[in-house]
C-alpha positions as CSV (number, residue, x, y, z in Angstrom):
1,X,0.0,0.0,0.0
2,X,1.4,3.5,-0.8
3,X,1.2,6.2,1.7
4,X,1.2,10.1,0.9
5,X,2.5,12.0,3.3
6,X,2.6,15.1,4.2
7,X,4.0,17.2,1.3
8,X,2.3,15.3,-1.2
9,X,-1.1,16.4,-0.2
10,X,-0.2,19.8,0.1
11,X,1.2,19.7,-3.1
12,X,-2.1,18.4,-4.6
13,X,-4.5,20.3,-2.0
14,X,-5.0,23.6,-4.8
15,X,-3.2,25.7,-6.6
16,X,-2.1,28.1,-4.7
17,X,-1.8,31.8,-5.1
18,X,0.3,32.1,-8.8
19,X,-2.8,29.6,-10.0
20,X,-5.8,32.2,-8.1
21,X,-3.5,35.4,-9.8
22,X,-3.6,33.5,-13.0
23,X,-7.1,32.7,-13.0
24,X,-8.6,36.2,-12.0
25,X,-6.2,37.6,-15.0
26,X,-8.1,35.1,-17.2
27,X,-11.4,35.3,-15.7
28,X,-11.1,39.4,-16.1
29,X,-10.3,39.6,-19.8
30,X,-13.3,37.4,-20.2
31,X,-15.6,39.2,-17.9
32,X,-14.4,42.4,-20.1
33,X,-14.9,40.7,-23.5
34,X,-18.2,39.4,-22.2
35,X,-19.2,43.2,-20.7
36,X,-18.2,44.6,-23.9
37,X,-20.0,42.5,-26.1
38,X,-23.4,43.0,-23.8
39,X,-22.5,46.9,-24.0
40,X,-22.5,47.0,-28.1
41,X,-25.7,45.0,-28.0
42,X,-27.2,47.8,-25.9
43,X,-25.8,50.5,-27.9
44,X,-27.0,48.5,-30.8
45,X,-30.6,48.9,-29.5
46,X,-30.6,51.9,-28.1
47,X,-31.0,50.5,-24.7
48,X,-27.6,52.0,-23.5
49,X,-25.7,55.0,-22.3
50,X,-22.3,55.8,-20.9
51,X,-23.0,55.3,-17.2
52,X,-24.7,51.8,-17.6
53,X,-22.0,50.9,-20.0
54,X,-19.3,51.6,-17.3
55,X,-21.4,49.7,-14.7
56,X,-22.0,46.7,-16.8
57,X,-18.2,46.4,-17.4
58,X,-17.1,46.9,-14.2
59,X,-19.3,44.4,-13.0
60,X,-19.2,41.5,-15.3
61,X,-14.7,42.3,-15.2
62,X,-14.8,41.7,-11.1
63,X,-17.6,38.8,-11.2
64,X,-15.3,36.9,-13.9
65,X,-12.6,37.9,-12.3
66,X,-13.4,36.7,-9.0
67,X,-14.6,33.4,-10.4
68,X,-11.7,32.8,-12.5
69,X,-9.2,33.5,-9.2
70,X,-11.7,31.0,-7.1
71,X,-11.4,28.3,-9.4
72,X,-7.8,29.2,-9.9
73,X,-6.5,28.8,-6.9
74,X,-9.0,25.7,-5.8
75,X,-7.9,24.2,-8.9
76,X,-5.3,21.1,-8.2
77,X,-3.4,22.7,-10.9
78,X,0.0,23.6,-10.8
């Protein structure tokens, strides 16, 4: 029977802070794609204006982001 010890399951516990960095950077972009895509739809329409545009990519940027440096950093990754 083969044991772990300790180091081994810390190694294989998450992904650690450069993984949760890496993730948010990745998660951002596509929260900014994403919020920019929503805000030419609305300008398409005619359901838009500047401040709602700011707001929506703002918003959908941190949520992704957030997300993205979550899963990161839970991730078992290296």
């Amino acid at each position: 029977m083969d044991v772990l010890n300790e180091q081994e399951l810390m190694d294989i516990n998450g992904g650690g802070l450069v993984s949760g960095i890496a993730g948010g950077l990745l998660g951002g972009g596509a929260g900014f794609l994403g919020g920019s895509a929503a805000v030419i739809a609305g300008y398409t329409t005619g359901n838009m204006n500047g401040e709602k545009a700011r707001a929506i990519i703002k918003d959908t940027t941190m949520g992704f982001a957030g997300a993205g440096a979550l899963a990161g950093g839970l991730s078992p990754l290296p």
